[in-house]
C-alpha angles and dihedrals in degrees: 000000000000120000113241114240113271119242124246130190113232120206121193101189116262085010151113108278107227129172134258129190122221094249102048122060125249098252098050100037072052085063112042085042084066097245127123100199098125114055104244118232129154099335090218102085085259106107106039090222089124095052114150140160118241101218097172133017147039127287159159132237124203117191122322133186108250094215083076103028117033112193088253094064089048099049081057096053101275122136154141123273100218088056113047125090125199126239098172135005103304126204110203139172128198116263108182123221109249083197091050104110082163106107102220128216120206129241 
């Protein structure tokens, strides 16, 4: 029998909390959770709208374009919404991309 995905609080400083399972990523368990904290881009780690700084918790990447995250940002806690995945309660704030020429909506 497989395990359901555990449940972790997301802070965006000065923000609304929501929740986020292991298996989604933070920007899209945002936006099914009805909040509009993170600016909303391409969805895909391409565009760098959904750029934010992890400053506490554990976590998983998957790929991100290099053009908005170089590997020594991420190495510093910097990295793209639609790609990251919790694996404990997160506190993040926005960092937006300098490089981003994309203009984001919001969820």
């Amino acid at each position: 029998m497989s395990r359901a995905p555990d449940s972790f609080l997301i802070e965006v400083r000065g923000e609304p909390a929501f929740l986020c399972h292991s298996d989604q990523r933070v920007l899209i368990a945002m936006e099914r959770g009805g909040a509009s904290v993170i600016p909303v881009g391409c969805r895909r780690g391409g565009c760098g709208a959904c750029r934010v700084r992890v400053i506490e918790g554990e976590y998983a990447v998957g790929k991100m374009s290099i053009r908005y995250v170089t590997q020594d940002e991420a190495s510093r806690g910097l990295v793209l919404a639609c790609c990251l995945q919790p694996a404990s309660d997160l506190v993040l704030e926005l960092a937006p991309s300098p490089r981003c020429a994309f203009q984001p909506g919001r969820a």
